[in-house]
N, C-alpha and C positions, 0 to 999 in steps of 0.2 A: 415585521416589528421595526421601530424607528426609534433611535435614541438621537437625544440631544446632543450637542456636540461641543457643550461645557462640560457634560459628564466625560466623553471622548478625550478630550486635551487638556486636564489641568495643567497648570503651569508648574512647570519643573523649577525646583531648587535649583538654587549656584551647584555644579558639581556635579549632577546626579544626571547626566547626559544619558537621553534617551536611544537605545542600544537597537534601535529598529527591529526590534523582534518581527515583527510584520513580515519584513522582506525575508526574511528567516526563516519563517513557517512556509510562507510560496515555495520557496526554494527547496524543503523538505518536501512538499508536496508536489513539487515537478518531479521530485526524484524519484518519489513512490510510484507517480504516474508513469514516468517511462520506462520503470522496472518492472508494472503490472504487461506495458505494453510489449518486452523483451518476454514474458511468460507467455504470452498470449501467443506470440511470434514461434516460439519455442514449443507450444502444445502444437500449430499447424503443420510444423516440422514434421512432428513423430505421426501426426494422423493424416498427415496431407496427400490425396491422390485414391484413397480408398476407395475400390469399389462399390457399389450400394450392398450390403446385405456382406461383404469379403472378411475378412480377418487380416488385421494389418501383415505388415510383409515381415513380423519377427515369427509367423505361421511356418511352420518345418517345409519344405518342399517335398514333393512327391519321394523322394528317396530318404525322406525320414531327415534331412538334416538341416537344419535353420539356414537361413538363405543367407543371415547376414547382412543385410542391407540397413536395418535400425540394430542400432548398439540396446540390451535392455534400460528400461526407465528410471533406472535408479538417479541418474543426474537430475531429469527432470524433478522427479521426486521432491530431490533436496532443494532447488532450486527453489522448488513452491514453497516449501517448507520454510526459507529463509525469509523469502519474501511477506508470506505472513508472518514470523517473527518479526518484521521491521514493522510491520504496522502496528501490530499487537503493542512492541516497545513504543511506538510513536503515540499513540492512545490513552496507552498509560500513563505514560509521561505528561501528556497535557492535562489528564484529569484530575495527577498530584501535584501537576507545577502549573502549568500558566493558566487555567482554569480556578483554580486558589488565589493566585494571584488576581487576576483581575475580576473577578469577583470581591473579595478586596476591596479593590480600588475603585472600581466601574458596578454597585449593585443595580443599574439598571438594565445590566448584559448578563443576570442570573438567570432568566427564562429562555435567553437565548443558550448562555452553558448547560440549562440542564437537558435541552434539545439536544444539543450536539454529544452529551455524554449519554440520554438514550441513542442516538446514532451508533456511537462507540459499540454498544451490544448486540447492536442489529448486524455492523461489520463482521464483528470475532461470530456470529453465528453464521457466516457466509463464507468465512475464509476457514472457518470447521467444515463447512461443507467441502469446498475443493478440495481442501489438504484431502480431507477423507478420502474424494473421490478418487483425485490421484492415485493414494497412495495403496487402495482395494483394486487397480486397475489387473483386469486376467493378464496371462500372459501372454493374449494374442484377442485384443479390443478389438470388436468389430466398430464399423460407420456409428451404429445406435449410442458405441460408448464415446466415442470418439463426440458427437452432437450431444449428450449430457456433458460433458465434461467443456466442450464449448458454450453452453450456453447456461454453465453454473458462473463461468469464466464471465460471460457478457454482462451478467447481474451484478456480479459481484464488484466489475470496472462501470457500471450506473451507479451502481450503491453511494460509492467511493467517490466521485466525479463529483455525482449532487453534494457528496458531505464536503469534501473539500473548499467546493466552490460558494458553497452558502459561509463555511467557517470564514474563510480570507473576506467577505463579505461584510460580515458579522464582525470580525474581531481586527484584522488588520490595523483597522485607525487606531484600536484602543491599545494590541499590543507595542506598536508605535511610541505610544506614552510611556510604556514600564520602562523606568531606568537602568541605565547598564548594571545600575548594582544586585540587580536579580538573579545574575547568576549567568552563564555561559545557556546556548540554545539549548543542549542536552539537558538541562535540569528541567527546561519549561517543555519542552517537545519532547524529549525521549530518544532523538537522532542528532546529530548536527549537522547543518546544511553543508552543501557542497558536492561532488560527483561522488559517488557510489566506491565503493572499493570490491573486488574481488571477480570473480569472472566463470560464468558459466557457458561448459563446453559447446560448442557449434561448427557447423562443419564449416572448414574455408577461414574459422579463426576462433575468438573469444569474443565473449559480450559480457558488460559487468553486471556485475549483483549487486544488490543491494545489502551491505554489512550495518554492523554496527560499531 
C-alpha cells in the first residue's frame, strides 16, 4: 500500500514542532528486539548441551540428589513474563494512542492501522503461547521440551520482526508529522524509548530487562 506524501507532511503550525515520534517507536522497537534477543539467549542457557532424548541436568543424580548445576526456572519465568508485559503495554498503547492519532490525522493510513492492530492479536496470541509454555515447564525438561519451547521462541521473534518492520515502514514519516503537543512517547507507544531498565540473572553478571 502507498500513500501520498501530502497526506504524510502536512504543514505544521507556528509552535506545534513536530516531536519525531518516528525515531521514538525504532527505538522502542530495538528495545523490545534485543530484550526478545536476551530471552532467547537466556532459554539456550538453561537447555543448552542436552543430550538427545536426556533430562536436563536439574534431573537428581544417581544418589537421589539434584546435581545443582542449573538454579530452578523461576527467573527465567519472570523474565518472560516481563518481557511479554512490555509488549502487551507497547500494543496497547499504540492502539489507544498513536493509532487514534494518526488515523486522525492521516485517514489514508487506516487500512494500514487496522493491519497492524489485527497484528497486535496474532502477537498477544503467541506470547500466551510461550509465557504458557514456559511457565507449565516439568521439573526436569527433556531436548523435546527444550525444541518446543525454542521454536515457539523462533515464531514468535518472525512474528514480531515482520510487525515491527512493516510498522516503521508504514508509519514513520507520518508519526514524524504529529506534533510535540501529543503528548510524551508513553501516551502514543505504551513504553518510552531509551535502554531498558532492570536486570535478569545470568551467570558471570547481569543483563537488563525490559521495564516499564
Amino acid at each position: 500500500m502507498t500513500h501520498g506524501t501530502t497526506c504524510m507532511h502536512p504543514p505544521e503550525k507556528p509552535g506545534h514542532r513536530p516531536a519525531a515520534y518516528g525515531r521514538q517507536l525504532i527505538e522502542i522497537h530495538d528495545r523490545l528486539r534485543a530484550e526478545l534477543d536476551r530471552l532467547m539467549a537466556a532459554v539456550d542457557r538453561e537447555f543448552g548441551g542436552l543430550p538427545e532424548g536426556s533430562a536436563t541436568p536439574d534431573e537428581p543424580a544417581p544418589g537421589g540428589e539434584p546435581t545443582g548445576r542449573y538454579a530452578p526456572r523461576r527467573e527465567l519465568r519472570a523474565y518472560c513474563l516481563g518481557f511479554c508485559a512490555a509488549v502487551t503495554r507497547h500494543h496497547t498503547g499504540e492502539d489507544g494512542g498513536a493509532f487514534v492519532a494518526l488515523a486522525e490525522r492521516f485517514p489514508g493510513l487506516r487500512p494500514v492501522l487496522a493491519e497492524l492492530a489485527a497484528d497486535h492479536v496474532l502477537v498477544a496470541d503467541a506470547l500466551t503461547r510461550v509465557a504458557g509454555l514456559l511457565d507449565d515447564l516439568p521439573a526436569a525438561p527433556d531436548r523435546a521440551t527444550a525444541r518446543r519451547v525454542r521454536a515457539d521462541l523462533a515464531g514468535l521473534a518472525a512474528l514480531l520482526e515482520s510487525h515491527f518492520s512493516y510498522e516503521e515502514r508504514k508509519l514513520t514519516a507520518a508519526l514524524d508529522a504529529l506534533p510535540a503537543r501529543d503528548g510524551p512517547a508513553r501516551r502514543l507507544f505504551g513504553l518510552d524509548p531509551g535502554p531498558p531498565a532492570g536486570t535478569i540473572p545470568a551467570r558471570g553478571g547481569t543483563q537488563s530487562v525490559t521495564d516499564s
